[in-house]
N, C-alpha and C positions, 0 to 999 in steps of 0.2 A: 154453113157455119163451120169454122176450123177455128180450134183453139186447142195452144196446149202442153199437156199434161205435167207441168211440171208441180203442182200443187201437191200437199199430201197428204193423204188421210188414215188415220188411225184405225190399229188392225184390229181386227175384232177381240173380246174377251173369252177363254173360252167358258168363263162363267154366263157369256150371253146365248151359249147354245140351251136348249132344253134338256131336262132330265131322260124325257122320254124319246129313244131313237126315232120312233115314227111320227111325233111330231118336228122332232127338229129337221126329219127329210121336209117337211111340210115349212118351215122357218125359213132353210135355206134358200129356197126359190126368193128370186129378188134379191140375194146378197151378192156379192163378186169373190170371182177369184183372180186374183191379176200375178204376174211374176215382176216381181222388181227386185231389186237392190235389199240386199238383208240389213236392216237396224241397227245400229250398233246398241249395244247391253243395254242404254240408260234410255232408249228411242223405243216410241212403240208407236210409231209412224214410217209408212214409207210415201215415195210416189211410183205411182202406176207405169207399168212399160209394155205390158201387153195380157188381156185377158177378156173377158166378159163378165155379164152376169149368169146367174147359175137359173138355169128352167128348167131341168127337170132331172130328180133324183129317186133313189131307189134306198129303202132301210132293209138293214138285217140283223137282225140280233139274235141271243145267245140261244136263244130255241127256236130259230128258225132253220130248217132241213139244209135252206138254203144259203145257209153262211158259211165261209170258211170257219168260223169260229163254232160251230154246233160241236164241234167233235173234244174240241177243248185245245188250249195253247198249244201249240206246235213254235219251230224257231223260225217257220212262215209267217203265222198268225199274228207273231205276240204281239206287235202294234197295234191292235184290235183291244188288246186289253192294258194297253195304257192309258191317262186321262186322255176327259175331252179334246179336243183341239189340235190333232195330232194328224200324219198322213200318212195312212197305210194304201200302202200301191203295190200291183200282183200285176205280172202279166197271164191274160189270157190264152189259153191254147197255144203259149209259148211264142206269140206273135204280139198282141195288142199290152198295150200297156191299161192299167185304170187303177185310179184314183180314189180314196174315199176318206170322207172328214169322220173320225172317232169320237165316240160322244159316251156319254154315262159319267160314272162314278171306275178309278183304274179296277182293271179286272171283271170290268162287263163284258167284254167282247164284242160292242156292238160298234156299228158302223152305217156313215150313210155314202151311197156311191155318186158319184157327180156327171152324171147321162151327157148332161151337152150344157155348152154358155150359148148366149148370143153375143157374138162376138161385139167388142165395145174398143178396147185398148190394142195400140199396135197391129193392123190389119196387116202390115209388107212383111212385120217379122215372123206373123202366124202363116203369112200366104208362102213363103218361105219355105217352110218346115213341108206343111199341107203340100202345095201345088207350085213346085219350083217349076215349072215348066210354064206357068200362065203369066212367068217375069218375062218382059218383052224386054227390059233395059235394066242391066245388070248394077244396082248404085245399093249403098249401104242404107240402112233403115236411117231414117233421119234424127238425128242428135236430139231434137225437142221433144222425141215419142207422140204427136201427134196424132189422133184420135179420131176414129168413124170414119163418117161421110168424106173430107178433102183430106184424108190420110193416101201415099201414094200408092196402096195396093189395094184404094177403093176405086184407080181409075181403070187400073185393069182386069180385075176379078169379077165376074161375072157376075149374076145374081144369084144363079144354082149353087155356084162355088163360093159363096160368100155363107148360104143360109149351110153349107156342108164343111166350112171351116171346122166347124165345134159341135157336130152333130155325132154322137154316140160317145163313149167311154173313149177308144181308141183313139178317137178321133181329136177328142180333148186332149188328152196326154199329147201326141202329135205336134199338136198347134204350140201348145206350152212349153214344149220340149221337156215333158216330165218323164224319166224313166226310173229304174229300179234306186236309184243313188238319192231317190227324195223320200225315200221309205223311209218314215219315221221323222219327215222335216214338222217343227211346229210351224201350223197354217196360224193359227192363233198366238200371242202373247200378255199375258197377264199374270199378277202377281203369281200366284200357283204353277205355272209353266216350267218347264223346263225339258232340255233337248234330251232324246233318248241316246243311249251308246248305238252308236254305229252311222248317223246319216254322213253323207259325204258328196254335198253340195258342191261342184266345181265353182270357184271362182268366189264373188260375194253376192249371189242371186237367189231367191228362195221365192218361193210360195203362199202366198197371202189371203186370209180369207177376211172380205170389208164388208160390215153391215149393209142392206140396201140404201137406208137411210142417210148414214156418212156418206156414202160415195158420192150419192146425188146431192147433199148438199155443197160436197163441189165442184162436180162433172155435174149439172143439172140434164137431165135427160133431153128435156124438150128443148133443147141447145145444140142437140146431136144430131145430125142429119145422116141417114142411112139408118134411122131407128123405124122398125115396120110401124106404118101408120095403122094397122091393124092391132096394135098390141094391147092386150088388158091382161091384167094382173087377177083375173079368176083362174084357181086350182082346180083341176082336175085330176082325177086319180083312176090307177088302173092297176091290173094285175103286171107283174114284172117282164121283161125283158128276154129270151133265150135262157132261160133255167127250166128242170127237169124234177125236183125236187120243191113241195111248195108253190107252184107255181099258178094258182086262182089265188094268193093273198095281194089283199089291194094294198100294195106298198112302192107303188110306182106315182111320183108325183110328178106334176107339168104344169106347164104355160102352154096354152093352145095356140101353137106358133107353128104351123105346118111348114115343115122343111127345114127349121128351125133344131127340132128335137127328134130325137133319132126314130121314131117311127110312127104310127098312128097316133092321132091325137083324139080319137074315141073313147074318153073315159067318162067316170060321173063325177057331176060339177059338186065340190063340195065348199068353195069359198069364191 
């Protein structure tokens, strides 16, 4: 099946996230993150150009050892403690970039981090970024943004290298071409919104986060060919990721999608 992407669906509210951080890591599985074209003011729709859906994420909040925020606002952090719906993004060990959607009431500090997508939107322009070297014929990603399975960087991309697109934090940022200059983009739009001082978005491209719901009611899943025939939408949960601090709290969520999500998919089944 090939169809595509020029439809467009409405960005999320960030009144639709949860109060509580460790639920909404637990929410966001199943919604999308796609990078498109930024809205104009009175728009609170785009169309998709390249992303996935979101399987597995990681909460941290104000009392946890392991947040940047435990220690309290720094000129790092403060994204952390703006409203809902915001993007705070740090790089790692001064190498990897990562992502994470801001949740609470302004001034909680909490945050949920975005582990891995299964990649969905744009596969040539992700493969791109990822594994410039697996392009065999050098042509520009194609004008209609074209989606999955007969998109043309499903005909070259491997299977190992497709399920390692969008697998880890880094890895995500990577694909998306998200770096330090989205710190502070709204992934969300809704009445209460508004952009913090400082983002500096090149061009008119931003970051979007789409309900599960929306998206499928018009990218329908079972339409998309190169979606793991394996795949169920049971939560699994686990302790976190490469932390030192805190690190037996079960605030690691997933989709049991091996190869999919950046590492073991051994946790216990809670939905």
């Amino acid at each position: 099946m090939h169809f595509s992407s020029r439809e467009s669906v409405s960005i999320m509210d960030p009144g639709e996230l949860p109060g509580n951080t460790i639920q909404a890591a637990r929410v966001l599985l199943g919604s999308y993150i796609v990078l498109a074209d930024k809205p104009r003011s009175d728009e609170k729709t785009v169309i998709p150009r390249c992303g996935g859906m979101i399987i597995e994420t990681e909460a941290y909040t104000l009392d946890d050892p392991a947040s940047h925020s435990f220690g309290g606002r720094t000129q790092r952090n403060r994204v952390m403690f703006a409203e809902a719906g915001f993007l705070y993004v740090y790089r790692s060990y001064g190498i990897h970039h990562c992502m994470n959607i801001v949740t609470c009431d302004p001034g909680s500090g909490e945050a949920v981090l975005i582990r891995s997508l299964l990649p969905i939107f744009g596969l040539r322009e992700m493969q791109e970024r990822r594994f410039p070297e697996s392009i065999t014929e050098k042509q520009p990603s194609p004008a209609g943004h074209e989606i999955t399975g007969d998109d043309p960087a499903g005909h070259n991309l491997p299977e190992k290298q497709k399920k390692r697109l969008c697998s880890g934090p880094g890895n995500v940022c990577r694909a998306l071409g998200v770096d330090m200059s989205y710190n502070g983009f709204p992934v969300c739009v809704g009445e209460g919104s508004h952009e913090l001082e400082g983002p500096d978005v090149s061009g008119n491209s931003g970051i979007f986060l789409i309900e599960g719901a929306e998206m499928e009611r018009v990218y329908p899943v079972g339409l998309v060919e190169g979606f793991p025939d394996s795949f169920t939408r049971e939560i699994r949960v686990s302790p976190r990721i490469g932390i030192t601090k805190n690190p037996h709290a079960p605030r690691r969520f997933f989709y049991s999608l091996p190869g999919y999500v950046s590492r073991s998919t051994t946790g216990r089944t809670i939905a």
